[in-house]
C-alpha positions in Angstrom: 51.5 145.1 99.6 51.3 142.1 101.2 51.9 140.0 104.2 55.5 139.0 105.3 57.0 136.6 108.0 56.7 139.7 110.8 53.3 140.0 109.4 52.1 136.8 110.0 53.6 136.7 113.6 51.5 139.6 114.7 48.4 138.6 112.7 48.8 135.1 114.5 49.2 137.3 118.2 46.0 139.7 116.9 44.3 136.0 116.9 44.1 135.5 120.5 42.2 138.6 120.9 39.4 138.2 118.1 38.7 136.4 115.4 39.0 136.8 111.6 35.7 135.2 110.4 34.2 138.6 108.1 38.1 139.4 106.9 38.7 142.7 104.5 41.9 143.5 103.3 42.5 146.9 101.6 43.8 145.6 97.9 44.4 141.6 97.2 47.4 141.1 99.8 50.6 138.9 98.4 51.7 136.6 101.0 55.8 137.0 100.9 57.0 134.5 103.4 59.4 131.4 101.8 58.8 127.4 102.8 60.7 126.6 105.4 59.9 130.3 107.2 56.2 129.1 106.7 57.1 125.8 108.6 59.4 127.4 111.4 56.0 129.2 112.3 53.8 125.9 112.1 53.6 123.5 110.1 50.5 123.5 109.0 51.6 126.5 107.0 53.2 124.8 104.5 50.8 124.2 102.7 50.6 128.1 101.5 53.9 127.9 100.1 52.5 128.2 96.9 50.0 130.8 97.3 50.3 134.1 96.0 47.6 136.1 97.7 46.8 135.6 101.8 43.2 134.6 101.1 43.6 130.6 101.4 45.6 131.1 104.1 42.9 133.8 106.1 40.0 131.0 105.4 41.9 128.1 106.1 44.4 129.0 108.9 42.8 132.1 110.7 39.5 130.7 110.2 37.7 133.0 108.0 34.6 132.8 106.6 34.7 135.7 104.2 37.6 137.0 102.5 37.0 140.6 100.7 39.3 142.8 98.9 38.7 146.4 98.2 40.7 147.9 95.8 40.1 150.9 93.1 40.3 148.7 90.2 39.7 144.8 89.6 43.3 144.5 88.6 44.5 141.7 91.0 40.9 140.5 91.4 39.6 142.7 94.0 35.7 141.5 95.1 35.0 144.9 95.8 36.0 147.7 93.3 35.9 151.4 94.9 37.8 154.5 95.1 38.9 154.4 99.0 39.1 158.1 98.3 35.1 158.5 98.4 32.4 157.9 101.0 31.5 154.0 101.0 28.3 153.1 99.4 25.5 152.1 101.6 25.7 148.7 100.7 29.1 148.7 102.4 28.3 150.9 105.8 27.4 149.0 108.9 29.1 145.5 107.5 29.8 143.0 110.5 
């Protein structure tokens, strides 16, 4: 899973309507979008190029304070490990 060049384009429209500070994604999400896509979009996203997971690019670009992953194990180096399968723990309801 992971985000593409349509991806991006809608999570750059979503951005007018919100914002991404407290960002989850469900598993660590590949970014999959080449150089000069990246730069056709802005340039300021060339600097991604290299990245392999959309976190950098959610803190730095989109302006996100937090970046979480929630996945069932801590394979791709999830920062939450859990079983989306069960009820979320307490610790996790009510997060803002």
């Amino acid at each position: 899973m992971g985000v593409d060049y349509v991806s991006l384009i809608f999570l750059q429209y979503a951005k007018k309507f919100g914002n991404f500070n407290k960002t989850i994604t469900i598993g660590r999400q590949n970014l999959f979008i080449i150089e000069n896509r990246l730069s056709k979009l802005d340039p300021r996203l060339k600097k991604f190029k290299n990245d392999i997971y959309v976190d950098n690019l959610l803190k730095d670009y989109f302006s996100s304070s937090i970046v979480d992953s929630i996945d069932y194990s801590n394979f791709e180096g999830a920062t939450i490990i859990h079983d989306m399968n069960k009820p979320l723990p307490d610790r996790l309801k009510n997060q803002v």
